[in-house]
C-alpha positions as CSV (number, residue, x, y, z in Angstrom):
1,X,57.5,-66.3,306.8
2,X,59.2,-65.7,310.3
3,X,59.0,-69.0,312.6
4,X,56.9,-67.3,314.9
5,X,53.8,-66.9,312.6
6,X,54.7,-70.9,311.3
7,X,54.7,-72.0,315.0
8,X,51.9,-74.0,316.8
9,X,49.3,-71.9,319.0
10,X,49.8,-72.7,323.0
11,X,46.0,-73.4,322.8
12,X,46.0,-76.9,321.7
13,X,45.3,-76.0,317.7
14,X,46.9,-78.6,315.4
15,X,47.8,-76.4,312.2
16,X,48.1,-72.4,311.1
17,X,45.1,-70.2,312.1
18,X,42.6,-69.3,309.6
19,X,44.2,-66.0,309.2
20,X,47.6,-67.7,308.1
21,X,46.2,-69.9,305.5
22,X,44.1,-66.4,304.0
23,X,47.5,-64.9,303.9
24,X,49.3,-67.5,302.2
25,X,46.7,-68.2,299.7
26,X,46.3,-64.2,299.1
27,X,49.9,-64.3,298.6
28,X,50.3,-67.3,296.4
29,X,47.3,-65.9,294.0
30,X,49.2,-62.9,293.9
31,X,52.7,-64.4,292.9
32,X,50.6,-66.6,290.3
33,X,49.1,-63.1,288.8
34,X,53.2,-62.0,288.7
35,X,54.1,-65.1,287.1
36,X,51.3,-65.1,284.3
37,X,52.0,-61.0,283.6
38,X,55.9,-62.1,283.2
39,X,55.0,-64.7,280.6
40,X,52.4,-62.8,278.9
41,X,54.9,-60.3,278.5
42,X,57.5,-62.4,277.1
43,X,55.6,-64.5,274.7
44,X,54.5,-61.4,273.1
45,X,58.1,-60.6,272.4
46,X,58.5,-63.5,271.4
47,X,55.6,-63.6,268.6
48,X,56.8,-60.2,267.3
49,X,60.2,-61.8,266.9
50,X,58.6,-64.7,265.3
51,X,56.5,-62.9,262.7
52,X,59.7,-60.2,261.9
53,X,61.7,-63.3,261.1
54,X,58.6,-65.3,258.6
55,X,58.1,-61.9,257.2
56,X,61.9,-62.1,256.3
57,X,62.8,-65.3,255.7
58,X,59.3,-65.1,252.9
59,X,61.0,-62.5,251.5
60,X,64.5,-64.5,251.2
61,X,62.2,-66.8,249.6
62,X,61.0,-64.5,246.9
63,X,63.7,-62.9,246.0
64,X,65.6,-66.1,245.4
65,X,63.0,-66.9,243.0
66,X,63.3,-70.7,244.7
67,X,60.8,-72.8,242.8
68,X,58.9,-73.8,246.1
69,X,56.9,-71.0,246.2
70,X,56.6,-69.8,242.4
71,X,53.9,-72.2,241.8
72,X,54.9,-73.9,239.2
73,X,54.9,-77.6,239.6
74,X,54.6,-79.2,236.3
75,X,57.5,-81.3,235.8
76,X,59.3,-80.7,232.3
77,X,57.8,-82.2,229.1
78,X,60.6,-84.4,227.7
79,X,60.8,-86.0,231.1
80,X,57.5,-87.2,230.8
81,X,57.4,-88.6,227.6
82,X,60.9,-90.4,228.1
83,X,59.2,-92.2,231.4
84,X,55.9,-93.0,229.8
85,X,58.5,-95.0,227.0
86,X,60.1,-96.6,229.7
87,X,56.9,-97.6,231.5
88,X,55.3,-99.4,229.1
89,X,58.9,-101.1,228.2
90,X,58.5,-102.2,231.2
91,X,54.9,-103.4,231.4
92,X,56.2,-105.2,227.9
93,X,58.9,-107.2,229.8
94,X,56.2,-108.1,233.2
95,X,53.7,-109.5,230.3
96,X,56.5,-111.4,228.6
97,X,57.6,-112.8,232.1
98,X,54.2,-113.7,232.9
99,X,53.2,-115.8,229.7
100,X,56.4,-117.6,230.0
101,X,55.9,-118.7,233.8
102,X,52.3,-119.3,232.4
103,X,53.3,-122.1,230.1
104,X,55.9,-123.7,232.6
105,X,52.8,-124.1,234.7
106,X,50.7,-125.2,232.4
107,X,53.8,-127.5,230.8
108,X,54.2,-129.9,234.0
């Protein structure tokens, strides 16, 4: 705004007119209105990019045929029955452990 309209009245008043406060909030509701429709507008650009590029990288997915998305989560069966061998080989050892620091306790 020119310097004119910013300058103090002669009469005395201590701020802007009524007249210059309307303007400038008319104008500043105006550039927010500008400022949203920009953003709007770019956002939705942005979302179509967004879903174009899922929608591909999906479809990468699928026709890798990565395991992540076939569904398919069971783990193999030999695993499973070489870990249940070594867990209770395990549990064996813990017990053994156990009943020996149980009869140096008990032994004192």
């Amino acid at each position: 705004m020119s310097r004119a309209i910013m300058r103090r009245s002669d009469d005395g008043n201590k701020g802007p007119g009524g007249t210059t406060t309307l303007l400038k909030g008319v104008l500043l509701g105006l550039g927010g209105l500008v400022a949203l429709g920009i953003a709007l507008t770019m956002l939705k650009y942005v979302i179509v990019i967004g879903v174009l590029g899922g929608a591909g990288y999906l479809g990468y997915r699928i026709l890798t045929k990565n395991k992540a998305l076939s569904g398919d989560t069971r783990a193999p069966r030999g695993k499973l029955t070489s870990g249940d061998d070594d867990f209770d080989r395990k549990m064996r050892e813990l017990e053994a452990i156990e009943r020996r620091l149980d009869r140096e306790i008990s032994g004192r």
